[in-house]
C-alpha angles and dihedrals in degrees: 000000000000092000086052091054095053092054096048088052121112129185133219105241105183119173080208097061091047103041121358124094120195114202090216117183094259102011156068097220129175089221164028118223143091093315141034095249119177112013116207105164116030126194094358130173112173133300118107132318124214110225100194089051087055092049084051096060088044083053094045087052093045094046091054090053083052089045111116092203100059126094096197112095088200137011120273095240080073092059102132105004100151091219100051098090090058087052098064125125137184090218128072115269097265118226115278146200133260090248124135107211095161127056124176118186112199092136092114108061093176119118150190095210130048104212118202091222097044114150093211105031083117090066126094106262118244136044128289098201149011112267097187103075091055091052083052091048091048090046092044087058104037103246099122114086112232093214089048120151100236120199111190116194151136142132091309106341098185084058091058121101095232098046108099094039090051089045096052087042088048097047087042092052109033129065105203121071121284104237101207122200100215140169087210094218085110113077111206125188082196081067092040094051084041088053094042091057091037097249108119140059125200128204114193126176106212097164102193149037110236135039098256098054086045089052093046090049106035090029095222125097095245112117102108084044099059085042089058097045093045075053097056092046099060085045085055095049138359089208087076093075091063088039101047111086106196104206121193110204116198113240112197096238106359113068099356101133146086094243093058094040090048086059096047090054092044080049098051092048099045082058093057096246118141109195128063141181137208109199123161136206098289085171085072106035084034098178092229093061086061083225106153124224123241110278088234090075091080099059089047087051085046091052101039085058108044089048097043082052077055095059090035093242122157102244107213120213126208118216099220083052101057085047101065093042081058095057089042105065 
């Protein structure tokens, strides 16, 4: 029975566990999904950080999937991700490397918008603590990867007082292109040069199509704003139009229709910009709560999709998205 056990076995085997590190408000994190997952570093609020005690605690969680004895195929600090099932292996997690390939920023939670569906609107506004010296620790002993995947958000993270100094350190460093969240009412001639040498991507939810549903849903007057500085963007560089992603979120009787999605398409390909992007509140529909969505979302999905083929835009998908729609059939 034993021997049974142990081949029916499987092993969590996440790239985020091993080697990701999310810069939460108040938190050191491995990763960046629907839950907080492993925890290295709790309430903090600045000082050092030691990276080979991180890569210990990265190790201790490893060795106890690996654990025979064990009759948990992942840690509980997993319970509900959203991705896990799709991490699975019939094989033991191999040893790894102290490399970092995967960096999230979420440690300044101000904003110049105050989105009705914010997932952190609940959260005190501001930072707790500077994020910059542990990027240059990271890059002084190698543990960054050069060719990392960075995800710089907030909040608002080109409000925030490190930005342009981390963004200079980050585009100087890594290889691989630096994808920015952004609200887009901030022009930055850091994201302009970045665009200018390919080296950036932006995502900006602009959920609607016309000044007064913005307004409704982002509560500040800067529609036309964020038009203009997507705009100068593209003037800057052309290489803007193939880095912008435009992202619609639904938003349950505000711009939940096809009329109003069918604008915001027409919108994003008169700009020039050739990915898009349907979300929708998963606050609201959080994948761990098993609340399903409105069965009219799939007819919004159906239709986002057929008219962005018409204008020949890339339609992007989010993982966490297409979870909960799962769940949802």
């Amino acid at each position: 029975m034993f021997f049974d056990f142990l081949k029916r076995k499987k092993y969590l085997d996440c790239d985020c566990m091993k080697h990701s590190i999310h810069f939460f408000y108040d938190e050191i994190r491995a990763c960046c999904i629907n839950i907080p997952g492993p925890v290295f570093y709790e309430n903090y609020q600045g000082g050092n950080v030691d990276w080979d005690f991180v890569y210990r605690k990265r190790k201790a969680l490893v060795k106890q999937i690996n654990s025979p004895f064990s009759d948990k195929e992942y840690p509980y600090c997993c319970e509900g991700c959203c991705e896990k099932d799709s991490k699975f292996s019939s094989k033991k997690v191999p040893k790894f490397e102290n490399k970092i390939d995967t960096m999230y920023f979420h440690n300044h939670m101000s904003c110049n918008a105050k989105c009705t569906y914010c997932a952190y609107g609940h959260i005190e506004r501001g930072y707790k603590y500077r994020v910059l010296p542990l990027v240059k620790s990271l890059i002084d002993k190698e543990i960054l990867s050069r060719n990392a995947h960075i995800y710089m958000s907030g909040g608002e993270i080109t409000i925030s007082p490190e930005f342009e100094e981390l963004l200079s350190l980050l585009l100087h460093y890594i290889y691989s292109k630096v994808e920015i969240l952004t609200s887009g009412i901030r022009y930055c001639k850091s994201i302009e040069e970045a665009f200018i040498h390919d080296k950036c991507k932006l995502v900006i939810s602009l959920d609607s199509a016309n000044p007064e549903t913005y307004k409704n849903i982002k509560q500040v007057d800067c529609f036309d704003k964020v038009v203009q500085n997507i705009n100068d963007y593209i003037k800057a560089s052309e290489n803007a139009k193939s880095n912008i992603t435009m992202k619609y979120i639904i938003v349950d009787g505000v711009n939940d229709n096809n009329e109003e999605i069918t604008n915001f398409v027409k919108l994003v390909s008169e700009l020039g910009i050739k990915d898009i992007r349907l979300d929708f509140d998963y606050e609201k529909y959080k994948y761990t709560r098993n609340i399903k969505v409105p069965d009219y979302y799939f007819d919004l999905y159906k239709n986002f999709n057929e008219v962005s083929k018409q204008f020949c835009l890339n339609v992007q998908k989010c993982d966490q998205i297409e979870a909960i729609l799962e769940k949802s059939h």
